[in-house]
Structures are given as C-alpha cells and as structure tokens.
PADO-889385 format. One line per 3 residues: number of its first residue (from 1); their letters; for each residue x, y, z of C-alpha. Coordinates in Angstrom, 1 decimal. Example, Ala and Ser with C-alpha at 12.3 -4.5 7.8 and 13.67 -1.06 7.14 Angstrom:
BEGIN
1> AS> 12.3 -4.5 7.8 | 13.7 -1.1 7.1 $
//
This chain:
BEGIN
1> XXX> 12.6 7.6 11.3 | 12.3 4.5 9.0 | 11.2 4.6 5.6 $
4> XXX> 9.5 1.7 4.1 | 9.0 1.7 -0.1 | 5.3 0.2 -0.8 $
7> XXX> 4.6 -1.5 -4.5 | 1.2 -2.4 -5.8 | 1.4 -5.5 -7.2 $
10> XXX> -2.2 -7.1 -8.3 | -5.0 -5.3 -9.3 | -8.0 -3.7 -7.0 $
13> XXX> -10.6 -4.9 -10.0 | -13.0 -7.0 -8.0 | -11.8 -5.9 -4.5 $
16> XXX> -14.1 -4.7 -1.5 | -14.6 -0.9 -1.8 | -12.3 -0.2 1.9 $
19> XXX> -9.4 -2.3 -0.1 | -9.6 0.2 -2.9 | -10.0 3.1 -0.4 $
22> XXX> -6.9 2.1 1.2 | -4.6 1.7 -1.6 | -5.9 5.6 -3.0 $
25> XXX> -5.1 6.9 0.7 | -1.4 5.3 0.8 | -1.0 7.1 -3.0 $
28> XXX> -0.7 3.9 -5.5 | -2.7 4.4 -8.6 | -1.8 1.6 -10.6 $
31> XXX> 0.1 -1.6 -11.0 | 3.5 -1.5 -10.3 | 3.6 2.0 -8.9 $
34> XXX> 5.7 2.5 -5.7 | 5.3 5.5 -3.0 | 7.9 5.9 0.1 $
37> XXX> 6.3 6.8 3.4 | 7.2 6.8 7.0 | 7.2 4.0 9.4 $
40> XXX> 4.2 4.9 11.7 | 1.5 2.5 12.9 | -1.2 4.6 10.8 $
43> XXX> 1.1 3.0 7.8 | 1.4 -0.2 8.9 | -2.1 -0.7 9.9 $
46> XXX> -3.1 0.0 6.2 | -0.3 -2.0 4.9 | -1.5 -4.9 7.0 $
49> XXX> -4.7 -4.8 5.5 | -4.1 -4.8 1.7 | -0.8 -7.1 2.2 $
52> XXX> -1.9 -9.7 -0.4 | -1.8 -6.3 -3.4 | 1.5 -4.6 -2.3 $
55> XXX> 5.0 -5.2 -1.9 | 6.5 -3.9 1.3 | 10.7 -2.9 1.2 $
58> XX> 12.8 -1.3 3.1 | 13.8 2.2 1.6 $
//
C-alpha cells in the first residue's frame, strides 16, 4: 500500500474544536511535526479536512 508523509504546518490556536480533534487523531502534536500513515480513505478524508494546516508528501 501507499504511504503518504503528513506535516503540520500552521498552528490549531484559534481553530474549531473538530480541526484540533483531527490533527490529535492523525498523531501531530506540534508545528512542524511529521507522522507517515497509510493511504486509506479514513486518511484522506481527515487530510481533506484540515488541508489548509498540513503538508501532504508522498513517502
């Protein structure tokens, strides 16, 4: 299966509590932290969702 390689890259200060929700469930705690997870479309769902904080690459 793919892997995709998911970087937070703005802050969840001032963000709607599901936003926030959703970045702890995929594993980022803070700025600039990366986590590597499994293409699925549980993953990309969430992704989709809080696309304007992360980075999405191709691991």
């Amino acid at each position: 299966m793919a892997k995709i390689k998911i970087t937070q890259v703005k802050s969840i200060i001032d963000r709607p509590k599901k936003q926030k929700d959703t970045i702890k469930a995929l594993g980022l705690r803070k700025i600039n932290h990366s986590v590597v997870h499994e293409v699925n479309p549980q993953i990309l769902g969430m992704v989709s969702k809080i696309s304007h904080l992360v980075r999405v690459e191709e691991a």
